[in-house]
N, C-alpha and C positions, 0 to 999 in steps of 0.2 A: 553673324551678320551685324550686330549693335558694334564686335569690336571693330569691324572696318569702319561701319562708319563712322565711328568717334575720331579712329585714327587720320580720315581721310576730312576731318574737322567741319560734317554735315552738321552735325547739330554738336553745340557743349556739354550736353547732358551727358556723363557718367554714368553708365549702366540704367538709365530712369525706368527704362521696360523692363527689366529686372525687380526693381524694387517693387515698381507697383504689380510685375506679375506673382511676387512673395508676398504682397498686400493683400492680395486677391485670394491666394493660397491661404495664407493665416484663417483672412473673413469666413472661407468657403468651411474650413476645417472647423473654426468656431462655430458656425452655424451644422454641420454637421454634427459634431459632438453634443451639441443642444439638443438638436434632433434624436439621438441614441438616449443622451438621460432619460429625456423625454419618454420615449417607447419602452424603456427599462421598467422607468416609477411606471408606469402604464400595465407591464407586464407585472409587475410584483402586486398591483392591487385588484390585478385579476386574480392572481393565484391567490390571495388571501380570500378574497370574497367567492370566489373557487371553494378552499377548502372548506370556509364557512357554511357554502349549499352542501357540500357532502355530507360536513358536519350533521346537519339540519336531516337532511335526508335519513342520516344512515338512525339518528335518533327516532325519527318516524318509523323509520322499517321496524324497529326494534319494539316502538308499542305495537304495531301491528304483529308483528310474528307475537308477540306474549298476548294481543288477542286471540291472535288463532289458536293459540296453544291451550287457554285455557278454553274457546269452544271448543275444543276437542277432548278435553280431558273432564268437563263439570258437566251435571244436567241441567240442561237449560230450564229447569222450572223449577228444582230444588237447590238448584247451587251447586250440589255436593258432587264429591269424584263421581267417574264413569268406570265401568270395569276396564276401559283402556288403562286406564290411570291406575287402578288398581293392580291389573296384568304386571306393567312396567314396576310399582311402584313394589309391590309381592317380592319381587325375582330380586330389586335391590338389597330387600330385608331378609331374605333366604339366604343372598352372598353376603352379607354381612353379620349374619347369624353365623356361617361356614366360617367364616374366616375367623372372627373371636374363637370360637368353638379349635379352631388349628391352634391359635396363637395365646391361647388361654394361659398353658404351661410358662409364659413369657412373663407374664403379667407379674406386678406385683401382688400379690394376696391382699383381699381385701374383703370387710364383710358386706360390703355394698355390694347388690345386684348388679353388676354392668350390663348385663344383655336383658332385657327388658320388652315382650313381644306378647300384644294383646291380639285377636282376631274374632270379632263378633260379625258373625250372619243373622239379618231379622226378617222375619215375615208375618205382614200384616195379615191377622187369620180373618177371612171374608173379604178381602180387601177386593174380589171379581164380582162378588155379591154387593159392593156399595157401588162399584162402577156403574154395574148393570141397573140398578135399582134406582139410583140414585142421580146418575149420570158422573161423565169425566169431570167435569168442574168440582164436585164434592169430593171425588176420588184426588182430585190433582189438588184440593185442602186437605186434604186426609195426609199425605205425603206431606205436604210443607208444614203441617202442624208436627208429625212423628220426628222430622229432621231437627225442626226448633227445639223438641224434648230434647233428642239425642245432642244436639249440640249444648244444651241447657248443662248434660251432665260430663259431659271429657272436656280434659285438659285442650288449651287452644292450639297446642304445638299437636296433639291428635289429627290423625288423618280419619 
């Protein structure tokens, strides 16, 4: 249509709605491409601050699951393992007893002890007789005083 009319000598303008509809096209394209940067950086600083709440999160889970695990595994009033903890912690030191004891022949010779396994069971004698006598609060210092001994005398790496 522009070329008839030019030919037919309506207006002198030379393709002018061409250029400006390529003027228009550039503007429109620039301004879109602004628009994509735009929601791009937009996108990239959600995803950072994204990972950063996971980050955060997944460190939270991680104290919480190591509280729970230690209420599960200590007594809540002397501190010390529970026989959970002991059950589990037993059967590691029985397979790894097993396992030196197979692999012994391998070893180099040496006059050091390598395998190393203590196990003391203790019972407070009367200890139902200060309950009862005395009530649970002396009984529940009775316990926290025996556990401060016994930590008084083992190694710290002792379970």
């Amino acid at each position: 249509m522009n070329d008839s009319l030019v030919a037919a000598q309506v207006y002198p303008f030379v393709y002018i709605g061409e250029y400006a509809f390529t003027s228009i096209v550039v503007a429109m394209a620039y301004t879109l491409l602004d628009k994509f940067v735009g929601l791009y950086t937009a996108k990239e600083e959600l995803n950072v601050d994204l990972e950063q709440k996971v980050r955060q999160r997944t460190s939270e889970i991680e104290k919480l699951n190591g509280y729970l695990k230690d209420l599960a595994e200590r007594d809540g009033l002397t501190g010390v393992y529970n026989r959970r903890f002991f059950n589990e912690y037993f059967e590691i030191e029985v397979k790894r007893a097993k396992n030196y004891l197979e692999h012994k022949v391998l070893l180099v010779p040496s006059d050091k002890n390598e395998m190393n396994f203590g196990l003391a069971m203790i019972d407070i004698d009367r200890f139902k007789f200060i309950n009862d006598t005395y009530g649970h609060l002396a009984g529940d210092s009775v316990l926290k005083r025996v556990i401060d001994i016994i930590e008084g005398l083992i190694f710290t790496r002792d379970v």
